[in-house]
C-alpha positions in Angstrom: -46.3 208.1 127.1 -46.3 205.6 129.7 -46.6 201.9 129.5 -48.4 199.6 131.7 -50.5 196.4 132.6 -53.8 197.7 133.7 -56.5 195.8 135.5 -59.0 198.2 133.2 -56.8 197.2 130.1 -57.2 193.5 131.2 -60.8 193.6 131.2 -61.4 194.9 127.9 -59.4 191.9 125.9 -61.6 189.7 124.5 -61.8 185.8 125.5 -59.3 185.1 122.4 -57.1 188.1 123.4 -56.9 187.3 127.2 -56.5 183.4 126.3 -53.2 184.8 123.7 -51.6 187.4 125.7 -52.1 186.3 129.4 -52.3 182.8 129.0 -49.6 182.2 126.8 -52.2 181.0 124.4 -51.9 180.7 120.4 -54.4 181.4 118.2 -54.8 178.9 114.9 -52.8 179.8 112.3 -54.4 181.5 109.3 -57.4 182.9 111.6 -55.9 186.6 113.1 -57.0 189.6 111.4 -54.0 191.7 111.1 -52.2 188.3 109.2 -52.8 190.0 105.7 -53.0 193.6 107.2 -50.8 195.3 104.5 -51.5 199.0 105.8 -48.7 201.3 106.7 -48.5 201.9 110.4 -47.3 200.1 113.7 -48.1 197.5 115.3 -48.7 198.0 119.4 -49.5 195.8 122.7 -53.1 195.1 123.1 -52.6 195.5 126.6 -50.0 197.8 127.8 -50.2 200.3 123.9 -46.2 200.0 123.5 -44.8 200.4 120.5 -43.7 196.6 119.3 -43.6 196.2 115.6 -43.7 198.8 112.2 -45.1 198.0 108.8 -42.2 198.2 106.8 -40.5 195.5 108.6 -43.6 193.2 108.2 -43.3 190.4 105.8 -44.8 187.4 104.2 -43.6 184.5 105.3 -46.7 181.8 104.8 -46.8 180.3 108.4 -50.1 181.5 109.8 -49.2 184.3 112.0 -47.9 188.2 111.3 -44.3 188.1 110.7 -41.7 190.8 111.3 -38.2 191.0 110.8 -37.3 193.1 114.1 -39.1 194.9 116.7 -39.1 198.9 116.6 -37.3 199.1 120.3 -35.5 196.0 121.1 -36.1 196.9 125.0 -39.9 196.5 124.4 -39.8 192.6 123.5 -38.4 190.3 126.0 -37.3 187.0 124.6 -37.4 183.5 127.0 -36.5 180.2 126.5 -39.8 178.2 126.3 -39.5 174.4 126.6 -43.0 173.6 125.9 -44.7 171.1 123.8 -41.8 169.4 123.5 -39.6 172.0 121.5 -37.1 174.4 122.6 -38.4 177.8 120.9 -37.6 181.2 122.1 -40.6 183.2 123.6 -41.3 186.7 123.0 -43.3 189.1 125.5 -43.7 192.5 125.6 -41.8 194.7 128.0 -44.5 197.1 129.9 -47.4 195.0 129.7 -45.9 191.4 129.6 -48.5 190.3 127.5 -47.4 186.7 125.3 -46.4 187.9 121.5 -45.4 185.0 119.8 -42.1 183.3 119.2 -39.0 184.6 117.2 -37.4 181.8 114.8 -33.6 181.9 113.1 -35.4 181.7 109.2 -36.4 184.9 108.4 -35.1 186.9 105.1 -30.9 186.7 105.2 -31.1 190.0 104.2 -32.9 191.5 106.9 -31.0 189.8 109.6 -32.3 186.4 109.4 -35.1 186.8 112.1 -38.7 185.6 112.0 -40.7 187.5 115.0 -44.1 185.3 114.4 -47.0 187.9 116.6 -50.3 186.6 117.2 -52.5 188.9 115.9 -54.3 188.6 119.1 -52.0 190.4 121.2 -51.5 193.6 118.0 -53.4 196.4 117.8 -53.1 198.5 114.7 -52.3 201.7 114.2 -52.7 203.4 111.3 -50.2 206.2 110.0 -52.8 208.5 109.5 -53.6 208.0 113.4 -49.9 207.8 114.9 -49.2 211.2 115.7 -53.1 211.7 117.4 -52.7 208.6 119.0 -49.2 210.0 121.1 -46.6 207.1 118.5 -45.7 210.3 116.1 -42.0 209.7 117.3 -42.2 206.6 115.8 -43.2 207.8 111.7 -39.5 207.6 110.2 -40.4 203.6 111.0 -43.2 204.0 108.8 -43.4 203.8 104.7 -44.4 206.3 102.9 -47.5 205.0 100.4 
């Protein structure tokens, strides 16, 4: 499966979702629908459909935002030092479609590596296990828990 930044892709993001992903843009904390999304699956790029995130490495961490503890292909997320509103934080983006993720954070569980990847739910789409191998990501079930 390829991976790409489409003008057609672009067009279909919603005002939130365009504001989030191309605009560097954050959306409140608390509000994004996949925050409390507890399905098994994987999480993908709104815009460009690469693989970013799996359920069993999604946690609770009470900030606001979807947490994760590491992406499923390290090459897909592209972290860069953001110096914005007056904090040094480190930027995550998405390979293929360069779309704005979140920020990744040095206090996630000790025990999982100590990372915090904190995704907008904006810039996810889900995909169900159940969908995975229809929807071309069935390389990526062994990420997956069984339920």
């Amino acid at each position: 499966m390829e991976y790409k930044k489409s003008k057609e892709a672009i067009a279909r993001l919603t005002p939130e979702q365009f504001y989030v992903t191309q605009e560097s843009g954050t959306e409140r904390a608390g509000t994004g629908e996949l925050l409390h999304n507890h399905e098994p699956g994987i999480y993908v790029d709104i815009v460009s459909g690469e693989p970013l995130f799996a359920s069993s490495d999604k946690f609770e961490s009470g900030c606001g935002w979807p947490s994760f503890t590491k992406p499923i292909i390290t090459d897909h997320v592209n972290e860069l030092r953001d110096t914005t509103h007056g904090m040094v934080r480190t930027e995550v983006r998405s390979t293929h479609g360069d779309s704005h993720l979140g920020h990744v954070f040095e206090d996630g569980p000790v025990d999982r590596g100590g990372l915090r990847y904190c995704i907008n739910s904006a810039s996810l789409r889900f995909v169900h296990r159940d969908e995975m191998e229809a929807q071309g990501y069935g390389k990526y079930l062994d990420q997956v828990e069984d339920i």
